[in-house]
N, C-alpha and C positions, 0 to 999 in steps of 0.2 A: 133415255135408257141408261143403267146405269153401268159403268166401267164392268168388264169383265173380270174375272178373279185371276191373279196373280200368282205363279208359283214361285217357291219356296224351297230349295234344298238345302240341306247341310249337308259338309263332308269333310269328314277331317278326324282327327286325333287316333288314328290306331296307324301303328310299324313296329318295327324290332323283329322279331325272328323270322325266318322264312316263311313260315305259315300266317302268322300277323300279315308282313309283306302281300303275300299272296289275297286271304281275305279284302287286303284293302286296294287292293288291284283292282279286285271283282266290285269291290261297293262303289268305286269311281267307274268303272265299264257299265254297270248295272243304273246307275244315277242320269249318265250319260244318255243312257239306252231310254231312262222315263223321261227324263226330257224330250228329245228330241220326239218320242212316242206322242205326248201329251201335246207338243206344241202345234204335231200336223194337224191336230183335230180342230184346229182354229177355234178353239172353247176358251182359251186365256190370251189375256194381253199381252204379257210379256213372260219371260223367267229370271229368275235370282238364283245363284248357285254363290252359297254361302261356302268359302273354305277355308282352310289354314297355308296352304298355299298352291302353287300353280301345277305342281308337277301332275302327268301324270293324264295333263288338262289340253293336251293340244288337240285333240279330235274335237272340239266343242262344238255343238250344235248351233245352228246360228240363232240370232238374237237371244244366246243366253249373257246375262249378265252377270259378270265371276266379280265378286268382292272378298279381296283377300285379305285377311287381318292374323297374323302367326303369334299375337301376343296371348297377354293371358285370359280364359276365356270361360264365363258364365253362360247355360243356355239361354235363359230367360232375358237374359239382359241383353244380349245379342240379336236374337228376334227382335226385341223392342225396338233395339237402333234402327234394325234394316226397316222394318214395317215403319217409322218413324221416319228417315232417311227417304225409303221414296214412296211417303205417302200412301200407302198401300188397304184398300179399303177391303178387300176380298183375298187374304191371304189363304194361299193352297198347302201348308207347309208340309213337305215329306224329309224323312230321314235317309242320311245314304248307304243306300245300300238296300233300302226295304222296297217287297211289295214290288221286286222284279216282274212278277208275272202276270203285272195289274195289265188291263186290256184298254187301249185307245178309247172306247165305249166308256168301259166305267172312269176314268178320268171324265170323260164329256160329264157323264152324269151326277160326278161331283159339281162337275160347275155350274151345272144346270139347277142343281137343290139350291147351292150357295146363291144362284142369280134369284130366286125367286121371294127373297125380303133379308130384312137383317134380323139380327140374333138366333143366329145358328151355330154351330158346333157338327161338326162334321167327321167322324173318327172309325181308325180302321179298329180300334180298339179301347175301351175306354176308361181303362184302367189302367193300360200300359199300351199308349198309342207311339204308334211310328209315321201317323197321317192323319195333322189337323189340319183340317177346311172351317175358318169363322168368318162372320161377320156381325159388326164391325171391328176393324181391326185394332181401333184403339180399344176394343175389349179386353185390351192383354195389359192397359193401364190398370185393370179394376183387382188385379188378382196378384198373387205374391207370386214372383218371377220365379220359377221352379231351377234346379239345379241341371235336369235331363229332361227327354220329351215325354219321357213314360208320362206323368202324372198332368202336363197338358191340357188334355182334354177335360179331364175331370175337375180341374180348378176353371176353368171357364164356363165350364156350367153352373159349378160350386159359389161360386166366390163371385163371378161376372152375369149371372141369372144366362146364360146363353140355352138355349133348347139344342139337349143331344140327340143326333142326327148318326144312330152306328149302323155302319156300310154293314149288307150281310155275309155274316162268317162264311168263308169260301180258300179256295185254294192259294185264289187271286190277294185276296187280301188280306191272309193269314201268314203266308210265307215271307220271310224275312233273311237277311244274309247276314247268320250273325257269328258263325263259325263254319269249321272245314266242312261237315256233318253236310252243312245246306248246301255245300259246293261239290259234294257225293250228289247228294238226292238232284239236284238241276241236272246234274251233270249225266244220271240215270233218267229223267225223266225229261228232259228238254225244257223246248219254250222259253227260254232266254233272250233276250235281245242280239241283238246282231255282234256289239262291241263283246259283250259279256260270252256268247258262246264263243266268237274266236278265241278266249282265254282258256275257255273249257275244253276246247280242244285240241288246243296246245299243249295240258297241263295232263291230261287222260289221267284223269282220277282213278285208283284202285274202287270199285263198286263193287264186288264179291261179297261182300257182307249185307248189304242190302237186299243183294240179289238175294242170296240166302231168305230173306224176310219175307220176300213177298208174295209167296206161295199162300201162306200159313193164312194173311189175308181173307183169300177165299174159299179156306178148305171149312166145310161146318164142324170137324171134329178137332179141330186147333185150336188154342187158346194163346192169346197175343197180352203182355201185360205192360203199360204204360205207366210212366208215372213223374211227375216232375207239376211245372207250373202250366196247368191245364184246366180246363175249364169243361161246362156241362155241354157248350154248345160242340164242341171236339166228341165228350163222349155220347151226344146224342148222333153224330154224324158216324163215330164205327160202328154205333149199336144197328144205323140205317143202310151202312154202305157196306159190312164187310159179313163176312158169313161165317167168321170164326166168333166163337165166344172173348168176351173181353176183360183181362182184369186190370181195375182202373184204382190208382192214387194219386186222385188232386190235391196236391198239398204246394204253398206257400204261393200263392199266384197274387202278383204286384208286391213281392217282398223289397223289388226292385223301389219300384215307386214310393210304396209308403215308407221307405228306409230301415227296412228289418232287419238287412245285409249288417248293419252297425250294431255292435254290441252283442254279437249274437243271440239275436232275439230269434230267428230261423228254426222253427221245428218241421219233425219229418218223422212220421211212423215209420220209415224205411229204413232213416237215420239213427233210430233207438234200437231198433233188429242190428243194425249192421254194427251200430257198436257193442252191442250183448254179445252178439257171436262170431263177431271175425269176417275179414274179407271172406274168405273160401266157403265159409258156412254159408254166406248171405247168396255167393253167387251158387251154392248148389241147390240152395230152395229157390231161386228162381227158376233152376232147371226142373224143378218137379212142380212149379205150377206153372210152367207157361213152354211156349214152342219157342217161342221171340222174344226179347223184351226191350222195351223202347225208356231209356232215362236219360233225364234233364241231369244232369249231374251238378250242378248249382245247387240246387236243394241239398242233397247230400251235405256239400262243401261246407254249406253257408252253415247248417244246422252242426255239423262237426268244428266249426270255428277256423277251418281250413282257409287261408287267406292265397290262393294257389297264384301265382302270377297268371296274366290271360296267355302268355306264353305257352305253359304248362297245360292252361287246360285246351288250348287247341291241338299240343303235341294229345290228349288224350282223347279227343275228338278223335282226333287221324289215327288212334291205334299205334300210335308210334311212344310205346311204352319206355325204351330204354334212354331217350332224351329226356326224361322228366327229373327236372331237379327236385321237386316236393317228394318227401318219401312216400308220405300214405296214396298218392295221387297215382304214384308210379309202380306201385305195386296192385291197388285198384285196378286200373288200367292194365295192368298186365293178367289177372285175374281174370277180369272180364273177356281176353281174348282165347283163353283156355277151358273156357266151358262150352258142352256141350252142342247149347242152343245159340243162337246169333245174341248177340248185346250188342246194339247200336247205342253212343254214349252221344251227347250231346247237349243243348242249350236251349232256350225255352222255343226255339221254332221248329226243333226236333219233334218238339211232341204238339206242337200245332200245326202249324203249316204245311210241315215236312209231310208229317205224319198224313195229314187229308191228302198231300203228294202223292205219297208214296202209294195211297189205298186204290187211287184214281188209276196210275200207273199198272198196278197189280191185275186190275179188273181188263186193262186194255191188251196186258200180255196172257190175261190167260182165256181170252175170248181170241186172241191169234192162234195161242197151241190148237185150239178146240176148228177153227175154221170155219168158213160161209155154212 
């Protein structure tokens, strides 16, 4: 029989302001939480918890193995070391902080696909993944060492012939913790791990804006408008799951990965409205076509040539408009908390993950108001 699969985490490179801080609290408590999740299921060998350093690190779950390295640091060549280092034929690799809400179960059943032959590719996402499962693992010899994990999965298929193996789009393996946004929505809708709610409930997040959101959900004569980096399998899921009408713009999804962000290559039909007519314009036609509106604000960013520190755009995340040093950023930001309708701002798991969150959420509070 052949070794069991090995996991794989990273963690590391985000601090600085409070809310940085915080975020990265949550991705080490969250990381923590999948490990020791994954390891009860006795489905893997061992674990590797890749970081930059220790702090932060003392709850560790047992038989993780923490390899620290604070120098300077490539993704692709990094993985390579560790999988090279110790041998590793069945690597699990997840990112930290992602895919908190992933179930004991579906890890098993990653390991279980990955046990069953080599050349696989296994991914929560395949264009911009946060969760590859391959084998074999010197597969990652055959392929140009990527700079981040987004593009991952898709050069080992590409470039290493591996057969992709994509988890199905769900709650579980959509949501990711990539801003405050996601640390609102866990924090309203639960199921965190043990390390990671004690955070959440220490820190009692403002959720009023959310709350506000969720109604609309499931009212049939509401209309809810999304827009950012999202994809068909999201808007096949509100068109299944919510009873309000939808208005949807998928624009720039894996701008990340394919390096769009550089040179402002980044378009955005949102972004060409918004610059014709002015913040105040843009947010009052979004009040006359929607009740809600849920945006990635990267897009925006990236298509306006906007280079916002990640500082900046968490203080805009959080609504916390008057800390922002970026002008257009923080006047944005202040804009969208002055209309009308709810504007939830956020980052691409806003209008994925969160988003399936949130809908799931909605459906469970308003079958309580309604009763047995």
């Amino acid at each position: 029989m052949s070794e069991a699969p090995t996991l794989v985490a990273f963690l590391g490179g985000l601090s600085g302001s409070p809310l940085e801080e915080m975020v990265a609290a949550a991705r080490r408590a969250a990381t923590l939480d999948n490990l020791e999740r994954a390891l009860s299921t006795g489905a893997f060998a061992s674990a590797i918890l890749v970081a930059d350093s220790q702090e932060g690190l003392a709850d560790l779950p047992a038989a993780v193995v923490v390899d620290v390295d604070a120098g300077a640091f490539q993704f692709g060549r990094r993985l390579a070391w560790v999988i090279d280092r110790f041998g590793l034929e069945k690597p699990v690799y997840f990112s930290g902080g992602s895919l908190p809400l992933l179930s004991a179960q579906e890890f098993v059943g990653i390991a279980q696909e990955l046990e069953r032959g080599d050349g696989l590719v296994i991914t929560n996402n395949f264009y911009s993944a946060d969760l590859v499962a391959f084998s074999p693992g010197e597969a990652l010899k055959k392929i140009t060492l990527p700079d981040s994990d987004n593009p991952l999965a898709r050069l080992l298929a590409e470039q290493a012939g591996l057969s992709p193996r994509p988890l199905p789009r769900s709650v579980s393996s959509q949501f990711d913790i990539d801003s405050p946004s996601d640390l609102a929505i866990l924090t309203l809708v639960g199921g965190a791990g043990p390390r990671l709610q004690r955070l959440l409930d220490c820190w009692r997040l403002d959720v009023a804006l959310y709350r506000r959101a969720l109604a609309y959900f499931t009212d049939p004569t509401a209309q809810v408008l999304v827009a950012g980096r999202t994809g068909s399998q999201v808007w096949q899921y509100l068109e299944r799951e919510t009873a309000c009408r939808v208005r949807f713009f998928a624009e720039e999804r894996g701008m990340q990965a394919e390096g769009r962000l550089q040179g402002s290559q980044a378009r955005s039909l949102l972004g060409f409205y918004l610059t014709e007519v002015g913040v105040e314009r843009f947010f009052a036609t979004l009040a006359e076509l929607a009740d809600a509106a849920f945006l990635d604000t990267r897009v925006l960013l990236a298509h306006l040539g906007i280079e916002a520190s990640r500082a900046d755009r968490f203080l805009s995340d959080a609504g916390q408009h008057e800390a922002i040093e970026e002008p257009f950023l923080r006047q944005f930001t202040q804009a969208a908390q002055h209309v009308p309708i709810p504007v939830v701002l956020g980052g691409h798991s806003l209008v994925s993950g969160g988003l399936m969150a949130l809908v799931e959420y909605a459906w469970q509070e308003h079958d309580r108001r309604l009763g047995p």
